[in-house]
N, C-alpha and C positions, 0 to 999 in steps of 0.2 A: 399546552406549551411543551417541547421538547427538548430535552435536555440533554448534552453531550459531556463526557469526563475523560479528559484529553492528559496521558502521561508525559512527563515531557519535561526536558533539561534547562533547553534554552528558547525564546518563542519570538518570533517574527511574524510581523503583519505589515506586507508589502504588497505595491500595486503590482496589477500586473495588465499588460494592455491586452493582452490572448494568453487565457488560462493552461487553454492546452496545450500551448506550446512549452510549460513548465515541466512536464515529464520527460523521464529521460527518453532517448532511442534504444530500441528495442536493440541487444546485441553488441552495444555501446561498451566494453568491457574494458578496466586497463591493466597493466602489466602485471599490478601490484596483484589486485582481484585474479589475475590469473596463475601465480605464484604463491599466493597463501597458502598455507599446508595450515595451519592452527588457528583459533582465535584469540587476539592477544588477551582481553579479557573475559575468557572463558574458557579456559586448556583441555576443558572435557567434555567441549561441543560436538557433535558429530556431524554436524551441520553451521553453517553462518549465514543469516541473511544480512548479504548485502546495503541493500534498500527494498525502502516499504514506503512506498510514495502513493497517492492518488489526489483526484481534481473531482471536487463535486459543480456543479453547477446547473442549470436549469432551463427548459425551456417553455417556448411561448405558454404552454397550458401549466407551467406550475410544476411539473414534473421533476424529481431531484436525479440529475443524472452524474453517475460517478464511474470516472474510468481509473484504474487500478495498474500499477506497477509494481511484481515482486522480483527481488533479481538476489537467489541465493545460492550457496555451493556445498558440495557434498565435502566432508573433511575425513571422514570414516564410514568403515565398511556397513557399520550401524547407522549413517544417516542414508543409507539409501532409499529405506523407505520415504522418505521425504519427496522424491519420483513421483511418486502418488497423490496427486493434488486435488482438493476435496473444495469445492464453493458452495457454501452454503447461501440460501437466498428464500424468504416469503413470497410461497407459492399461494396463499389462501387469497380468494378471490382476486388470483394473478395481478395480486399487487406489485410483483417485481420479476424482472427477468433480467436474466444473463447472455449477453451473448460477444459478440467479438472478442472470441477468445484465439489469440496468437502466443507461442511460443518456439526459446529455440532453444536445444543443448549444445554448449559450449563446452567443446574439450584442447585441453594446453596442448602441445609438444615442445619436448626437453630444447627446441631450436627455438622459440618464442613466438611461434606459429600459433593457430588457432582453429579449429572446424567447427564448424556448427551443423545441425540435425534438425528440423524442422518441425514441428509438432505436427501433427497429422491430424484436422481436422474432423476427421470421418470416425477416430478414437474419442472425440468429445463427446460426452451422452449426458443426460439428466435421471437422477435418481428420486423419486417420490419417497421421503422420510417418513412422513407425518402427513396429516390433514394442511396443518401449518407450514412443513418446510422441507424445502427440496435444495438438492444439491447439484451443481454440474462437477464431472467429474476427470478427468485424464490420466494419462501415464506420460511423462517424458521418454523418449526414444535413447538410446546409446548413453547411458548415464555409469559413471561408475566413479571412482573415489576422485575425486577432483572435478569433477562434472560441475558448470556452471548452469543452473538452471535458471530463466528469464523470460516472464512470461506477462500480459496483459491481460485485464480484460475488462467489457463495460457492465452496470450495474442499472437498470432504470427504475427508481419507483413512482408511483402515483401522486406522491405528494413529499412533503420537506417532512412529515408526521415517521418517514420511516430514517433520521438522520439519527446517527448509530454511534456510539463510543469508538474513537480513536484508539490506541496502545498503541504507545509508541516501543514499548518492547513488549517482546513474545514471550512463547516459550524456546523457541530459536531466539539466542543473543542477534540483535540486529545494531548494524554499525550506523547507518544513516535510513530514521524515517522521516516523512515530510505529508502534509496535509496542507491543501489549499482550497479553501471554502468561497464559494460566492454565495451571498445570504438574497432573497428574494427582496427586490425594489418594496420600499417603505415595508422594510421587518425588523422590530426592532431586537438586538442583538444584544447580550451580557454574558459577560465573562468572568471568572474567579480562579487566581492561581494560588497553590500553596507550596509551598518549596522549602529544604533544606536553608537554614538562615547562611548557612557557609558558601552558600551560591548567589550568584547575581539574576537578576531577572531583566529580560528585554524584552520589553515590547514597545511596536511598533506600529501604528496603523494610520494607514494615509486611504480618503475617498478616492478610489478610482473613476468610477465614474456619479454622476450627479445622483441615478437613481439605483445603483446598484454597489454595497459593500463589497468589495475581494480583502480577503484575510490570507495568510499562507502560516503554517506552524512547521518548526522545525527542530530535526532534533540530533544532534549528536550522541552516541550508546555514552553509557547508560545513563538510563531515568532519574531525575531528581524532584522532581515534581508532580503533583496532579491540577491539571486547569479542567474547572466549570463554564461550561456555556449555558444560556437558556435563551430561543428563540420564541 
C-alpha cells in the first residue's frame, strides 16, 4: 500500500469533468504577480513561488501519469540561482521518465508591458545521479531580478506504487499550491488530516465518474496542516 502526506491549510475534493484542463496556462501572469517586489509573508525571500500545481492521472495500462506546473519569481540578486532547475526522477529499471518540458521567462517593464524568452529545448539534458536516480536539468534564459520564471513538465511512472508526498510548502514560500488526483477505478482510497485546532477544515468530495475517484487539494500559503492518504 502506498502512502502520501499531504501539507496543507485548506482541502477540497471537487469533481472535475477534464483533469487537465485544471492547470493553469503557461505565461498566464497578472499585474499583481508582475509588480511584487517582496513577499508579504516572508520579507527575506529571495525568491516567491508563485504556484505549485500538478494533475496525476493514469492511463489505459495503469501507468501514473503527472503533469506539473511551477510559476515562480526572482525577488533578489541571491535568488538567481533559482534559473537553474533541477528534476529529479527514478531512473532504476526506467521506471520513470521526464519529458515535456516547456518554459518561459517573463520580464515586466516600468509601462506594464511584459516579454517573454522561451526556454530552449536543445538546453534540456538528463543527468545520471545514482544507479537509482537521475535528474533532468535546465537554465532559464534572460533571468534577472524580477524575472518571472514558468515552467511545465510531465512525469510518467509504471505504476500508482511510485505516488510521492505532496508539500504544499517549500523551501521557497509559495502563495498558491494545488494537487489534483485521480485514484485508479475500484482502488480504495483514505485519508487523515491533522490541523491547528484554530483552523477550520474542508473537505469535500463528490464521484465524478462511476468507476473513477477525482480528488483536487488545495492550498493557500501558509501550511497549517498535515493530510495522510493510503491507497
Amino acid at each position: 500500500m502506498q502512502k502520501i502526506c499531504l501539507v496543507l491549510a485548506w482541502i477540497f475534493f471537487t469533481p472535475m469533468t477534464n483533469i487537465a484542463q485544471e492547470l493553469s496556462k503557461l505565461g498566464d501572469v497578472s499585474k499583481a504577480e508582475l509588480e511584487m517586489k517582496e513577499c508579504a509573508f516572508d520579507k527575506d525571500a529571495n525568491a516567491i513561488t508563485f504556484l505549485n500545481e500538478a494533475v496525476s492521472d493514469h492511463d489505459y495500462k495503469g501507468q501514473l501519469i503527472t503533469t506539473h506546473h511551477i510559476r515562480l519569481k526572482i525577488l533578489k540578486e541571491s535568488g538567481l540561482s533559482e534559473a537553474n532547475i533541477s528534476i529529479p526522477f527514478y531512473r532504476k529499471d526506467d521506471f520513470e521518465n521526464i519529458d515535456k518540458v516547456e518554459g518561459l521567462t517573463i520580464n515586466g517593464a516600468a509601462d506594464g508591458s511584459f516579454t517573454t524568452d522561451k526556454l530552449d529545448k536543445s538546453t534540456v539534458y538528463t543527468k545520471e545521479i545514482n544507479k537509482r536516480i537521475g535528474e533532468v536539468v535546465f537554465a532559464f534564459p534572460a533571468v534577472r531580478v524580477g524575472s518571472i520564471l514558468d515552467y511545465k513538465y510531465r512525469s510518467t511512472m509504471k505504476h500508482y506504487g511510485g505516488l510521492d508526498s505532496w508539500d504544499f510548502q517549500e523551501e521557497l514560500p509559495v502563495v498558491l499550491s494545488k494537487y489534483y488526483l485521480v485514484i485508479l477505478p475500484n482502488t480504495e482510497f483514505e485519508y487523515q488530516v491533522s490541523k491547528r485546532s484554530a483552523y477550520e477544515r474542508n473537505l469535500i468530495w463528490m464521484h465524478a465518474r462511476i468507476t473513477c475517484n477525482k480528488w483536487s487539494f488545495n492550498l493557500g500559503a501558509p501550511p497549517l496542516a498535515i493530510m495522510s492518504t493510503t491507497i
